[in-house]
CHARMM-style PDB file with segment names, atoms N, HN, CA, C and O in Angstrom:
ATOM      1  N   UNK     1      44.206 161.165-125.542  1.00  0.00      PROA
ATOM      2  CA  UNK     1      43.526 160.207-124.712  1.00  0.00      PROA
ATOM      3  C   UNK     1      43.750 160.592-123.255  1.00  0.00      PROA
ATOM      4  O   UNK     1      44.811 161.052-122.832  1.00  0.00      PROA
ATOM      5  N   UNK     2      42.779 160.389-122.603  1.00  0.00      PROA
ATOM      6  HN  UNK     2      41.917 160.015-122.947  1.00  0.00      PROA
ATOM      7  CA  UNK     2      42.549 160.771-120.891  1.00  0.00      PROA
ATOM      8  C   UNK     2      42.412 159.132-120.346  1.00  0.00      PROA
ATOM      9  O   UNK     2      41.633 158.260-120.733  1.00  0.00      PROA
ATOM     10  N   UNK     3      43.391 159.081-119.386  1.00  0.00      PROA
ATOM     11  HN  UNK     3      44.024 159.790-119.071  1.00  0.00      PROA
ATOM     12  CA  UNK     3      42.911 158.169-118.397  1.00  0.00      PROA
ATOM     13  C   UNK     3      43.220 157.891-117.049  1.00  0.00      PROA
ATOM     14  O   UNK     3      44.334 158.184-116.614  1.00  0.00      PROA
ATOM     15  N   UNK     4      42.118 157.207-116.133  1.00  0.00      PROA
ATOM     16  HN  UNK     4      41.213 156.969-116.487  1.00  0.00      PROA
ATOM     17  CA  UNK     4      42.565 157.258-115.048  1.00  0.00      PROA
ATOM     18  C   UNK     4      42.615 155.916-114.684  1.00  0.00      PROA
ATOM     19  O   UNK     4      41.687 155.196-115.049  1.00  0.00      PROA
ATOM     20  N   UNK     5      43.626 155.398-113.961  1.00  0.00      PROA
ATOM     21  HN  UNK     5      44.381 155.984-113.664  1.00  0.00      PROA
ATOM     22  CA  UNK     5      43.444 154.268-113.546  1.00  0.00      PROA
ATOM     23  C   UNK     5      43.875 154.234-111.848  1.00  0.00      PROA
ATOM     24  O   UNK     5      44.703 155.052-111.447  1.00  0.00      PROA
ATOM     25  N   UNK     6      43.498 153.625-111.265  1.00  0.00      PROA
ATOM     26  HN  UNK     6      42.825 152.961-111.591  1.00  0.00      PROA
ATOM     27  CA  UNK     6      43.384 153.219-109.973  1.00  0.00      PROA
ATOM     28  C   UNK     6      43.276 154.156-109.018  1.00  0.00      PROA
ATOM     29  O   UNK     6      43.766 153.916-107.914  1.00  0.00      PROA
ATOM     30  N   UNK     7      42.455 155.698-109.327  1.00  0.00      PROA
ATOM     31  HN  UNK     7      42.057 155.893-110.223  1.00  0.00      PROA
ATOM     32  CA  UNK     7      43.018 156.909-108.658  1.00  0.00      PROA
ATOM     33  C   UNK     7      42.174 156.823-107.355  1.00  0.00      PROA
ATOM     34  O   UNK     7      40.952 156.785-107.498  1.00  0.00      PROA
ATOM     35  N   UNK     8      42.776 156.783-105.901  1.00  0.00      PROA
ATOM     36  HN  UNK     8      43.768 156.814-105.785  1.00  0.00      PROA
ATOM     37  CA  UNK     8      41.769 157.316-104.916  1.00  0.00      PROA
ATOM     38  C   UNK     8      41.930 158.780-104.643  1.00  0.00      PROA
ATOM     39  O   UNK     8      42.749 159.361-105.355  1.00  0.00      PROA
ATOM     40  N   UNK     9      41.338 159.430-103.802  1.00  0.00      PROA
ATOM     41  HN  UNK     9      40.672 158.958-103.224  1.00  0.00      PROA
ATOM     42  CA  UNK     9      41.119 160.561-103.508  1.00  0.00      PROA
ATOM     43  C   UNK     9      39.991 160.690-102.418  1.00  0.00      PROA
ATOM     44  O   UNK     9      38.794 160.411-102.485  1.00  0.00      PROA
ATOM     45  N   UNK    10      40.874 161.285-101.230  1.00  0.00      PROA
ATOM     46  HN  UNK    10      41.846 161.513-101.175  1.00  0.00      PROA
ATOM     47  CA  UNK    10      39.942 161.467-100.051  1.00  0.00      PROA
ATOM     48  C   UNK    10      40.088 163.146 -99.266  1.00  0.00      PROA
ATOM     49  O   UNK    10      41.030 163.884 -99.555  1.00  0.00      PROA
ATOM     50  N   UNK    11      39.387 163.405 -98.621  1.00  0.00      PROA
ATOM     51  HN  UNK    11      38.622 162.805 -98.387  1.00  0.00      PROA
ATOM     52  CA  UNK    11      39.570 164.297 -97.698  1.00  0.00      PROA
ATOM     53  C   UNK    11      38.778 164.341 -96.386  1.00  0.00      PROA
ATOM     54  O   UNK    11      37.635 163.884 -96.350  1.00  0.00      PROA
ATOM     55  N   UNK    12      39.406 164.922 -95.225  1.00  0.00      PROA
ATOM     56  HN  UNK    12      40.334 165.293 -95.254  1.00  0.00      PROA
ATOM     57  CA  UNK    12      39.308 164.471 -94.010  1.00  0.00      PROA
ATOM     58  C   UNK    12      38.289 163.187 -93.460  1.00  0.00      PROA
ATOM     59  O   UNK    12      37.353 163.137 -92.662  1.00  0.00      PROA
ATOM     60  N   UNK    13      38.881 162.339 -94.191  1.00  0.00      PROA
ATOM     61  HN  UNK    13      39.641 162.379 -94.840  1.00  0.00      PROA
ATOM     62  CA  UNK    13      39.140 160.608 -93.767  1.00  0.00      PROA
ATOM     63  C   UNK    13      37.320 160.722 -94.727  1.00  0.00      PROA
ATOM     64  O   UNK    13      36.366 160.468 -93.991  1.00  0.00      PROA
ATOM     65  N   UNK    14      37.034 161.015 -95.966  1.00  0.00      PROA
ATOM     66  HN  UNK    14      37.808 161.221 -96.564  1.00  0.00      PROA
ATOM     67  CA  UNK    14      35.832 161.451 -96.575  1.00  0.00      PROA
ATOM     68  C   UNK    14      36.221 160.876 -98.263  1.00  0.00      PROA
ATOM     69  O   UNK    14      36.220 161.540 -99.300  1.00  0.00      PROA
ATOM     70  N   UNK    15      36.477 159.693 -98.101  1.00  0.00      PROA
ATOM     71  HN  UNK    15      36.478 159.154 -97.259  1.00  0.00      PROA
ATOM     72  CA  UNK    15      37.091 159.169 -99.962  1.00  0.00      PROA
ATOM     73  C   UNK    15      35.878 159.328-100.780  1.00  0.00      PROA
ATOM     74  O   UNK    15      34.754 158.829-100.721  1.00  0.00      PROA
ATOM     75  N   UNK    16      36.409 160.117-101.506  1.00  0.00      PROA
ATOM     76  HN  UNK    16      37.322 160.523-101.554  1.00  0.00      PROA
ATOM     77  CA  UNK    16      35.969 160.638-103.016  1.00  0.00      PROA
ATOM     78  C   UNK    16      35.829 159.634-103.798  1.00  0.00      PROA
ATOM     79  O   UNK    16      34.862 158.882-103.921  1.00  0.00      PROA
ATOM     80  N   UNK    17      36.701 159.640-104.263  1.00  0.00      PROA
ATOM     81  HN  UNK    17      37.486 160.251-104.164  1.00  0.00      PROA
ATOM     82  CA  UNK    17      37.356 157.992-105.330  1.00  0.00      PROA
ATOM     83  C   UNK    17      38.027 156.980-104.674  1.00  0.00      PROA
ATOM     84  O   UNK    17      39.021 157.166-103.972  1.00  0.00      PROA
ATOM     85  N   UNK    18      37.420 155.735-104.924  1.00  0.00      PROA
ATOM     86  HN  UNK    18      36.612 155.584-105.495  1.00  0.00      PROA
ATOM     87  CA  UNK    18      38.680 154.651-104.441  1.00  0.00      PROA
ATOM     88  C   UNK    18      38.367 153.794-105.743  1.00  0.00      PROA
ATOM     89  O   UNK    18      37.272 153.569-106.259  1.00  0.00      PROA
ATOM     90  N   UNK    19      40.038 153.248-106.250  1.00  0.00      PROA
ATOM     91  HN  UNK    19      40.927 153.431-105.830  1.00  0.00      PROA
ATOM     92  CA  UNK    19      40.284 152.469-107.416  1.00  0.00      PROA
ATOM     93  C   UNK    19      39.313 152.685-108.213  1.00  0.00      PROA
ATOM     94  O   UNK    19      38.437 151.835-108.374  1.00  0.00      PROA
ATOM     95  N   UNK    20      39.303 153.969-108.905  1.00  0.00      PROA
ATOM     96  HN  UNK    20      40.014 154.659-108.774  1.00  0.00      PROA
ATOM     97  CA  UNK    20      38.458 154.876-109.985  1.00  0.00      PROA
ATOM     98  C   UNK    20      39.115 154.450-111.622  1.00  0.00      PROA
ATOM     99  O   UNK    20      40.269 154.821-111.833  1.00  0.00      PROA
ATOM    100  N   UNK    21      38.799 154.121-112.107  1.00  0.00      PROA
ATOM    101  HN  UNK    21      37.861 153.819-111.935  1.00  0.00      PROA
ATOM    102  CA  UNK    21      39.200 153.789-113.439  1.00  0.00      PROA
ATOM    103  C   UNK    21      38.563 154.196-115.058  1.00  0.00      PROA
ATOM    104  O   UNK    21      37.458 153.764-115.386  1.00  0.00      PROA
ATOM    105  N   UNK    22      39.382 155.057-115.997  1.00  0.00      PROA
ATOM    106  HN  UNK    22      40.279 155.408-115.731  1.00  0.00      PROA
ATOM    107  CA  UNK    22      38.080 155.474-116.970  1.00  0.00      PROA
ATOM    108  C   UNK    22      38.820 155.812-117.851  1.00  0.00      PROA
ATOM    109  O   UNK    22      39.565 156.758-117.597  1.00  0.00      PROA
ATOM    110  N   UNK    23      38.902 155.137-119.293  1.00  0.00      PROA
ATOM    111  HN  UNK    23      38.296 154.368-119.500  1.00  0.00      PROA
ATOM    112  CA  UNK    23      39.176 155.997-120.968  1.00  0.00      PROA
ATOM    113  C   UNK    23      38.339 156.377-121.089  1.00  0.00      PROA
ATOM    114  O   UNK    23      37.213 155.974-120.798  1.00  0.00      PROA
ATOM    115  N   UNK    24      39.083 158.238-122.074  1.00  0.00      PROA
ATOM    116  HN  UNK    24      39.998 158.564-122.310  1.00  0.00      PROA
ATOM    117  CA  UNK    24      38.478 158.415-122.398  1.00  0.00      PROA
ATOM    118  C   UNK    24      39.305 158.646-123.715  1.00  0.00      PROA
ATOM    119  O   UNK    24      40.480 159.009-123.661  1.00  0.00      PROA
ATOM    120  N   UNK    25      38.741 158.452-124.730  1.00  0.00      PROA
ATOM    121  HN  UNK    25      37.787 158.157-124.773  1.00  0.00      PROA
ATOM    122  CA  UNK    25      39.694 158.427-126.664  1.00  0.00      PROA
ATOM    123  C   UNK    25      39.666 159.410-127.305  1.00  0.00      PROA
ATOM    124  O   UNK    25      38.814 160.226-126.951  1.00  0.00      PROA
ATOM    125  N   UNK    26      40.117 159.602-127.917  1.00  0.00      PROA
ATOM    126  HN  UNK    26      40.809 158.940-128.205  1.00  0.00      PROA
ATOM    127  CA  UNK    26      40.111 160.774-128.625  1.00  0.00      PROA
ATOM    128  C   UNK    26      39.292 160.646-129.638  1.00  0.00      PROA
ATOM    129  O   UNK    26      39.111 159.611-130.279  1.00  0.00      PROA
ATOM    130  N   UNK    27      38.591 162.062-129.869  1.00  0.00      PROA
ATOM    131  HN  UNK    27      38.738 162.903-129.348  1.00  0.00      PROA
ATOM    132  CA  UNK    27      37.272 162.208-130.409  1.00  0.00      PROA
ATOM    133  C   UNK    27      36.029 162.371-129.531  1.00  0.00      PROA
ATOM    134  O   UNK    27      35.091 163.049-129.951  1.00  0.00      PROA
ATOM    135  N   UNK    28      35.958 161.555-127.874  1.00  0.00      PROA
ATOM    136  HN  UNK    28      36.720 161.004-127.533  1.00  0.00      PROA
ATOM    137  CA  UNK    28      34.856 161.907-127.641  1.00  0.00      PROA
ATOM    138  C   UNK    28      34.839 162.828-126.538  1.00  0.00      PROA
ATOM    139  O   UNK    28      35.840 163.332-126.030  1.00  0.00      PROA
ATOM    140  N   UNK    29      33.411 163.055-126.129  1.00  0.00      PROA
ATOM    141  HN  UNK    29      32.598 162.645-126.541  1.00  0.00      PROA
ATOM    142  CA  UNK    29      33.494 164.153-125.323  1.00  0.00      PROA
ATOM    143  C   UNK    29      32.363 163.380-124.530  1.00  0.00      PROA
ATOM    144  O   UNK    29      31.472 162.643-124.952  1.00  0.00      PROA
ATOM    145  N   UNK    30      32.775 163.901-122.874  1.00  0.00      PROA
ATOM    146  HN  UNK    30      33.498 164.500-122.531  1.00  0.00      PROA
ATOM    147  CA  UNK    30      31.816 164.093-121.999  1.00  0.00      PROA
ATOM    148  C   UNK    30      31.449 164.623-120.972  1.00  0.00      PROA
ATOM    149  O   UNK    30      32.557 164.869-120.494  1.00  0.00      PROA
ATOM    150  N   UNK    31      30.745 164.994-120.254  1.00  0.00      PROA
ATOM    151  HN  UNK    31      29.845 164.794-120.642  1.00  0.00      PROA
ATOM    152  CA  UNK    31      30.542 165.506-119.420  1.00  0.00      PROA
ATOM    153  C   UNK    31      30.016 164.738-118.173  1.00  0.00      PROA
ATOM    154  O   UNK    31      29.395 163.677-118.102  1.00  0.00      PROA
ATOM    155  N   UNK    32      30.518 165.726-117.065  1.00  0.00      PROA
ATOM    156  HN  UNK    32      31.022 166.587-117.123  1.00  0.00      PROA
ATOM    157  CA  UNK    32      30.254 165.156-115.428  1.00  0.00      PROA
ATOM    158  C   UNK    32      29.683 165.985-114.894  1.00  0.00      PROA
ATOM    159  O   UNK    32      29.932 167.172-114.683  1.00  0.00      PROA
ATOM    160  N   UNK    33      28.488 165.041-114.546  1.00  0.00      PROA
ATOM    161  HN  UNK    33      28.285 164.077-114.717  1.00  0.00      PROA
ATOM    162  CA  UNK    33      27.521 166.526-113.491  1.00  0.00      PROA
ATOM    163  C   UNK    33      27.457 164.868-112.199  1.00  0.00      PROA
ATOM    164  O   UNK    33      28.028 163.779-112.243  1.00  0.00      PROA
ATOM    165  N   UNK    34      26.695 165.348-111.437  1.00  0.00      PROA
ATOM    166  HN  UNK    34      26.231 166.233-111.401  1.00  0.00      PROA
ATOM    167  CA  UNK    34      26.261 165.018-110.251  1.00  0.00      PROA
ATOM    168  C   UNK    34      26.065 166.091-109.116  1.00  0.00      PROA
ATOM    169  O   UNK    34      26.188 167.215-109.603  1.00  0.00      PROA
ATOM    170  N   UNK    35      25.833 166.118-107.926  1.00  0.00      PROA
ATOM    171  HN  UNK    35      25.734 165.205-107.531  1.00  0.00      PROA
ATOM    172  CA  UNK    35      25.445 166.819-106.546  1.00  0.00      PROA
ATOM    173  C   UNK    35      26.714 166.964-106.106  1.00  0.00      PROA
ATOM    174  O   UNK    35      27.777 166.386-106.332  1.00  0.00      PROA
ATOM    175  N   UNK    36      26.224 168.233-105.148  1.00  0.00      PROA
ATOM    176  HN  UNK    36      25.361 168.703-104.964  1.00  0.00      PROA
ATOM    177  CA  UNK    36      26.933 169.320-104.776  1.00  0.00      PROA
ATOM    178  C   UNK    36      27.713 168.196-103.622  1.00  0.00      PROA
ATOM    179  O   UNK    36      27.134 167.474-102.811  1.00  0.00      PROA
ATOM    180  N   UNK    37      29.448 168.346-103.893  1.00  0.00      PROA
ATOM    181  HN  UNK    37      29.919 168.933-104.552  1.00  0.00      PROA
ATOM    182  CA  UNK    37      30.203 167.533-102.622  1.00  0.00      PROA
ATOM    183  C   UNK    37      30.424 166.223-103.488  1.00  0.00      PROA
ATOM    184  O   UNK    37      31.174 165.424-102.926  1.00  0.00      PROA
ATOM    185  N   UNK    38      30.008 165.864-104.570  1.00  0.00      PROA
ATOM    186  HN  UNK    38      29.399 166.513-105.026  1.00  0.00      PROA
ATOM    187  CA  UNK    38      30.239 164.463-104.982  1.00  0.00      PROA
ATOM    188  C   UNK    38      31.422 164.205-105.564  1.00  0.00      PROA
ATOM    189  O   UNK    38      31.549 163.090-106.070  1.00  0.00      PROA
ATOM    190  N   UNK    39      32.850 165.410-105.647  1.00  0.00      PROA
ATOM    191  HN  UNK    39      32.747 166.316-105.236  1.00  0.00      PROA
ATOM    192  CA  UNK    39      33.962 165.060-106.203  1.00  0.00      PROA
ATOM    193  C   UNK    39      33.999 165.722-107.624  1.00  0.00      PROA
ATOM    194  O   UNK    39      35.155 165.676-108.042  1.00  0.00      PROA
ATOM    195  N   UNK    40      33.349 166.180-108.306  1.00  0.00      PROA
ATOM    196  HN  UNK    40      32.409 166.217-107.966  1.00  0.00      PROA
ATOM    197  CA  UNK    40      33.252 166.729-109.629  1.00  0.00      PROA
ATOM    198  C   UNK    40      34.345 167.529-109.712  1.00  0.00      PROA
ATOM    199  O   UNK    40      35.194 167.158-110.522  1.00  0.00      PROA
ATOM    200  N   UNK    41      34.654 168.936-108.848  1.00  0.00      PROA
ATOM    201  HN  UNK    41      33.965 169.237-108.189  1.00  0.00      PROA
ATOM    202  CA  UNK    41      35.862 169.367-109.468  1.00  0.00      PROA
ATOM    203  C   UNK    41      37.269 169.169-108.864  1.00  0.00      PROA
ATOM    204  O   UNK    41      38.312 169.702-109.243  1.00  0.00      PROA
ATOM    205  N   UNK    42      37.048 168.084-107.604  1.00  0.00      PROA
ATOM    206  HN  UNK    42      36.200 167.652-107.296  1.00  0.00      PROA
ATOM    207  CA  UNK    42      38.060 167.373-107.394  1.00  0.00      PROA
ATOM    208  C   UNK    42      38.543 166.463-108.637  1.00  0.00      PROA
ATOM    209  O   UNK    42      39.771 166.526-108.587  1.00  0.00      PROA
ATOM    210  N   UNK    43      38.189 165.679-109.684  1.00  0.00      PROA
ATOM    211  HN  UNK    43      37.192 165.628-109.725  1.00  0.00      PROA
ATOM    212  CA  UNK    43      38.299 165.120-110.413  1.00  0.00      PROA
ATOM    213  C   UNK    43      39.028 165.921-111.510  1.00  0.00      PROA
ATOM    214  O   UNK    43      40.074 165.580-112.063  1.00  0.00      PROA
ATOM    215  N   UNK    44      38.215 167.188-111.768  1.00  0.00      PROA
ATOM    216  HN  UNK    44      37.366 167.465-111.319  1.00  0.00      PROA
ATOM    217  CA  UNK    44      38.823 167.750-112.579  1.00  0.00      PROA
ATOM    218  C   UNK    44      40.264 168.553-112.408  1.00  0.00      PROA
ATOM    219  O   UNK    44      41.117 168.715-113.280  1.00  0.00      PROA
ATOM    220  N   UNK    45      40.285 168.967-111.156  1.00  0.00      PROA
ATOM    221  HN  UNK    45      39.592 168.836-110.448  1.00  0.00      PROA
ATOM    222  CA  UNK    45      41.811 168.916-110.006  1.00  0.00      PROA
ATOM    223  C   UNK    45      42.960 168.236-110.704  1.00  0.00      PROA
ATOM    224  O   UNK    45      44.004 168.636-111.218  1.00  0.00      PROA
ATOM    225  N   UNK    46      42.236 166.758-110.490  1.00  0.00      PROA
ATOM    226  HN  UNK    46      41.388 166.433-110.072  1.00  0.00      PROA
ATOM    227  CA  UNK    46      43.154 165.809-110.653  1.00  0.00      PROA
ATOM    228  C   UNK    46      43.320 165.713-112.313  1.00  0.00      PROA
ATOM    229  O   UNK    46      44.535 165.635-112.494  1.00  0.00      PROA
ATOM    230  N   UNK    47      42.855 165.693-113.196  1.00  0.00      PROA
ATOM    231  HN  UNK    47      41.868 165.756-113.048  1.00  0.00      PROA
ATOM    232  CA  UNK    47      42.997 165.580-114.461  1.00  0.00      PROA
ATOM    233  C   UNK    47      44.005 167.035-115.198  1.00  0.00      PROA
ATOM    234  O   UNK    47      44.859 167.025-116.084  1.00  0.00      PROA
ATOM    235  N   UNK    48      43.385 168.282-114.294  1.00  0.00      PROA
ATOM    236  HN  UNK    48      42.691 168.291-113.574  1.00  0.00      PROA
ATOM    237  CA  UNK    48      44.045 169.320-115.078  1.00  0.00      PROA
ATOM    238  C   UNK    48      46.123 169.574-114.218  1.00  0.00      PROA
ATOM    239  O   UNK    48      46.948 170.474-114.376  1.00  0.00      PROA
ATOM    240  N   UNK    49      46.164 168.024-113.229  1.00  0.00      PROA
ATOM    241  HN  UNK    49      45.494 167.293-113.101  1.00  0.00      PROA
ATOM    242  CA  UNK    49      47.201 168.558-112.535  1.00  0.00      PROA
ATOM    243  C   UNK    49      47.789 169.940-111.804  1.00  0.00      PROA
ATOM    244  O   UNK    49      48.890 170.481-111.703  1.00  0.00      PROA
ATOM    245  N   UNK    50      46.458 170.194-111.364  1.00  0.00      PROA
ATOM    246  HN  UNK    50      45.564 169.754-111.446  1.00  0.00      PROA
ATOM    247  CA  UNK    50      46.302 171.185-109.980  1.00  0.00      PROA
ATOM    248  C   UNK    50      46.255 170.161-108.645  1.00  0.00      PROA
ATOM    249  O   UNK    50      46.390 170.621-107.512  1.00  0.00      PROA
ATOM    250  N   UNK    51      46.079 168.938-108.858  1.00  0.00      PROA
ATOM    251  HN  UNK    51      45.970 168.564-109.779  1.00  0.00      PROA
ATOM    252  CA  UNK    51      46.430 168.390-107.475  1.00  0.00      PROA
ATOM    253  C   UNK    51      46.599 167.033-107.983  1.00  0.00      PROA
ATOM    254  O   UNK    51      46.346 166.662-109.130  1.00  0.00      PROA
ATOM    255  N   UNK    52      47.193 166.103-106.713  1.00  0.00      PROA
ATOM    256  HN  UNK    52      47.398 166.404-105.782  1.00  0.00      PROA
ATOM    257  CA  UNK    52      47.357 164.533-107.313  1.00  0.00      PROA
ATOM    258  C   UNK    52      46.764 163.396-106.292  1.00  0.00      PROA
ATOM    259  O   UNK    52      46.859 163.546-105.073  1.00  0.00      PROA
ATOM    260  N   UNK    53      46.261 162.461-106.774  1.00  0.00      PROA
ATOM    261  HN  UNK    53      46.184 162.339-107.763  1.00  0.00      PROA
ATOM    262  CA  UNK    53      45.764 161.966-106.184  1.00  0.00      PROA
ATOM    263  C   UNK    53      46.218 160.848-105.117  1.00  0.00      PROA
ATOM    264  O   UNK    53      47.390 160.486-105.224  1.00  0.00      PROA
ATOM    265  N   UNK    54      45.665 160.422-104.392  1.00  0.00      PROA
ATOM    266  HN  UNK    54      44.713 160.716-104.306  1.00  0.00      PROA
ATOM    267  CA  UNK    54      46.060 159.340-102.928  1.00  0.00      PROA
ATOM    268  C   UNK    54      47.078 158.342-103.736  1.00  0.00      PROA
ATOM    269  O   UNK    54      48.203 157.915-103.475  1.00  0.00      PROA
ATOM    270  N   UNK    55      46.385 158.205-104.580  1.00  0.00      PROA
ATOM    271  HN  UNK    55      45.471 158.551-104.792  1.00  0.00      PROA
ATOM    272  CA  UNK    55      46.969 156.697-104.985  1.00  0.00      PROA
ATOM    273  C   UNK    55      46.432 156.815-106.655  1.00  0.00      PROA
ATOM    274  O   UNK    55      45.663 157.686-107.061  1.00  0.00      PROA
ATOM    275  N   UNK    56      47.011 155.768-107.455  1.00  0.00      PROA
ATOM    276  HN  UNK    56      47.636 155.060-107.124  1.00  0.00      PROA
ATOM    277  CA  UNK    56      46.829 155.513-108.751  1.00  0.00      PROA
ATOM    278  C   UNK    56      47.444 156.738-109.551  1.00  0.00      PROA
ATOM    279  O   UNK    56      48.223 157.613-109.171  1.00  0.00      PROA
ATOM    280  N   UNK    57      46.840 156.518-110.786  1.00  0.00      PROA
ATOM    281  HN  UNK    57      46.207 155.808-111.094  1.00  0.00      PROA
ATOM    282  CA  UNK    57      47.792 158.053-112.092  1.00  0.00      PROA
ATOM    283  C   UNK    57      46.279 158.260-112.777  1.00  0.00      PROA
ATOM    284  O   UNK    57      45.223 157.631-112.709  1.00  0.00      PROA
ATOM    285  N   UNK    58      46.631 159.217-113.326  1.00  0.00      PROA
ATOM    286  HN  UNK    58      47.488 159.728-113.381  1.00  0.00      PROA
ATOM    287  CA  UNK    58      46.115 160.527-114.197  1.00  0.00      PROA
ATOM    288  C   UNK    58      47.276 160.579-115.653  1.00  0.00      PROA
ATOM    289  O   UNK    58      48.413 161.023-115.812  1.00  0.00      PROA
ATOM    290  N   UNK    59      46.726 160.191-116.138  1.00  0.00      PROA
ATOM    291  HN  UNK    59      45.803 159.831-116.009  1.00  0.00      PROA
ATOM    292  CA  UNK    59      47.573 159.897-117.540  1.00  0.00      PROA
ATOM    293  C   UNK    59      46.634 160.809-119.004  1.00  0.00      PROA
ATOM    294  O   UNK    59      45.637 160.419-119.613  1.00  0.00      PROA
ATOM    295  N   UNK    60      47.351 161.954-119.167  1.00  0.00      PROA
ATOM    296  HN  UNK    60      48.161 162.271-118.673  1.00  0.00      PROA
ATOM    297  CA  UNK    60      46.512 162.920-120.471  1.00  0.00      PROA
ATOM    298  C   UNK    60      47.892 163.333-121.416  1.00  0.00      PROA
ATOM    299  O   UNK    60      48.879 164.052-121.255  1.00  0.00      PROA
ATOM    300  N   UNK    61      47.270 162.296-122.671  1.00  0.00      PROA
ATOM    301  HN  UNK    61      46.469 161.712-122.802  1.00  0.00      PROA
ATOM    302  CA  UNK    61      48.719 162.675-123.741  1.00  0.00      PROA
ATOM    303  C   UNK    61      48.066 164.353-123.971  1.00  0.00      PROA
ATOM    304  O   UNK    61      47.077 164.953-123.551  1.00  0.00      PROA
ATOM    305  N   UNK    62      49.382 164.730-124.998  1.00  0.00      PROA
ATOM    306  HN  UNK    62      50.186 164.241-125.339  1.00  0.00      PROA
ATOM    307  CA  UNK    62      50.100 166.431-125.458  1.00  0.00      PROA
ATOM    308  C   UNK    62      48.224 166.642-126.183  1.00  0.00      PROA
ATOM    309  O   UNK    62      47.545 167.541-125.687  1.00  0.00      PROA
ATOM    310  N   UNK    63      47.727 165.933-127.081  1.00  0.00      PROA
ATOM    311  HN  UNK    63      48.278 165.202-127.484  1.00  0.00      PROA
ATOM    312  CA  UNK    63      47.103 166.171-128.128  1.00  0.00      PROA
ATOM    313  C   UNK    63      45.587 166.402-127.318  1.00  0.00      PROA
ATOM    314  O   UNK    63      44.599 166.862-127.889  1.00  0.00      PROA
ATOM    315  N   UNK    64      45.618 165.990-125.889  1.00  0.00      PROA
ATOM    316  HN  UNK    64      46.421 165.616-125.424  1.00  0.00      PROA
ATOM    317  CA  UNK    64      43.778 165.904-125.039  1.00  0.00      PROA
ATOM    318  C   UNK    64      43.447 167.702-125.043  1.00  0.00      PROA
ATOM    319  O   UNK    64      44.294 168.393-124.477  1.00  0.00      PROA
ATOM    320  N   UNK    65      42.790 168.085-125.385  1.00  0.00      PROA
ATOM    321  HN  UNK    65      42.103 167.524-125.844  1.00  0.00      PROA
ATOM    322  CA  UNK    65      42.114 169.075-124.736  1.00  0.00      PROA
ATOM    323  C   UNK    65      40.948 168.743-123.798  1.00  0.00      PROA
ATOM    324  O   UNK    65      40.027 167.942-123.955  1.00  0.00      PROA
ATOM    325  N   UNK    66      41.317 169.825-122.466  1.00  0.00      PROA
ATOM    326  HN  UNK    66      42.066 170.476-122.339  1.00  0.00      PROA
ATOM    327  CA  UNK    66      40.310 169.853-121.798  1.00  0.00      PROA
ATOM    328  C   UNK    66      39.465 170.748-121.691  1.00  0.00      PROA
ATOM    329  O   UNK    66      40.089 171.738-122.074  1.00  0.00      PROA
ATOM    330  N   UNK    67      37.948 171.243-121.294  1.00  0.00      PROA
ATOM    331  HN  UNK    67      37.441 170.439-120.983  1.00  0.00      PROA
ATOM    332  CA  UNK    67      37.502 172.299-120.933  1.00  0.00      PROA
ATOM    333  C   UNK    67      36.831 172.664-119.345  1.00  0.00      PROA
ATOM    334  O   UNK    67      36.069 171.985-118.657  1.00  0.00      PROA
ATOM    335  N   UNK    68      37.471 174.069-119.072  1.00  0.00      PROA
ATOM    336  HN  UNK    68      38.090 174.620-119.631  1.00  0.00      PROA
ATOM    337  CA  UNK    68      36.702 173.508-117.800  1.00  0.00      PROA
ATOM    338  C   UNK    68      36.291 174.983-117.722  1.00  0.00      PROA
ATOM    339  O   UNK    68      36.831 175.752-118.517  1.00  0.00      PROA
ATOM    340  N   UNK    69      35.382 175.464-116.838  1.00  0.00      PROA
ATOM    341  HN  UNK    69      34.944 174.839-116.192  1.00  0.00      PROA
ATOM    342  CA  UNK    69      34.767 176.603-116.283  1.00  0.00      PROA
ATOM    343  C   UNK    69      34.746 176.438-115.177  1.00  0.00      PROA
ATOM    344  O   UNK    69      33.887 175.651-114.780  1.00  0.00      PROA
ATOM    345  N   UNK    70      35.498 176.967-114.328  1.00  0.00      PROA
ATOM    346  HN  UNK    70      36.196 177.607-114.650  1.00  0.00      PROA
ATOM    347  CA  UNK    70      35.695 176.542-112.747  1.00  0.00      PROA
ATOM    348  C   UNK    70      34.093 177.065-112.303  1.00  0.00      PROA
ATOM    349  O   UNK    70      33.281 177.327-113.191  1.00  0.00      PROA
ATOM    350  N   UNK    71      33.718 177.190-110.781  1.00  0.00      PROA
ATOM    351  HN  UNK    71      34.377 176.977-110.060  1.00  0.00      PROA
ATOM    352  CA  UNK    71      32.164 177.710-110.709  1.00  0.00      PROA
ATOM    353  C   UNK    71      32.640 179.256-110.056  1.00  0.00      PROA
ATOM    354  O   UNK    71      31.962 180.273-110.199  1.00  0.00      PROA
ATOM    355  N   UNK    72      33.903 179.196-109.341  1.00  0.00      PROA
ATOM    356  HN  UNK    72      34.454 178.369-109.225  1.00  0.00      PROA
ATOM    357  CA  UNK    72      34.375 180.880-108.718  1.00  0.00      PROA
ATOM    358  C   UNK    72      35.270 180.954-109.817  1.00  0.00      PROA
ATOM    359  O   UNK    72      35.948 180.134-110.435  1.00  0.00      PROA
ATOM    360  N   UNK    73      35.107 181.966-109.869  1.00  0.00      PROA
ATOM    361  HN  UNK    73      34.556 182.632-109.367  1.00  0.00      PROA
ATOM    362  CA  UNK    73      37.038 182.729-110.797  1.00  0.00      PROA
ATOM    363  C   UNK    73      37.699 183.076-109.483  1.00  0.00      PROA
ATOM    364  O   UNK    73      37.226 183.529-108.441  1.00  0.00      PROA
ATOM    365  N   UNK    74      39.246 182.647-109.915  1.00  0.00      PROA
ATOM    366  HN  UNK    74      39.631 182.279-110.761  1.00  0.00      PROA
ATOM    367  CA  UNK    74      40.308 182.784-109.429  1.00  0.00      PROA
ATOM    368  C   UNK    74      40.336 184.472-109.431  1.00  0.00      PROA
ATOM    369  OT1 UNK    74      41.314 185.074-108.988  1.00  0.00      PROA
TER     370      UNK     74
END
């Protein structure tokens, strides 16, 4: 199970998320698209614990798989 509860996330004074909240259960799957700048792989940042957020938690038990395809390779 994935969840976020109360997460903000800003950059230069530019909030991403404020008090963002979302299960997700095991078994399902989904996906996040939206426009270019809208926080998408900031989110995923925050979920894969490459970064943490302003405020609130990021909570992913042992058993979540995630997938991600960054858009540059490292």
């Amino acid at each position: 199970m994935l969840t976020l509860r109360n997460v903000t996330k800003s950059f230069n004074n530019r909030v991403l998320f404020s008090n963002a909240s979302m299960t997700i259960n095991h078994g399902e799957r989904v996906a996040l698209v939206g426009p270019n700048g809208a926080g998408k792989s900031t989110l995923f940042s925050l979920i894969l614990k490459k970064d943490t957020p302003d405020s609130g938690e990021v909570v992913r038990d042992e058993w979540t798989t995630v997938g991600y395809l960054p858009q540059e390779s490292e």
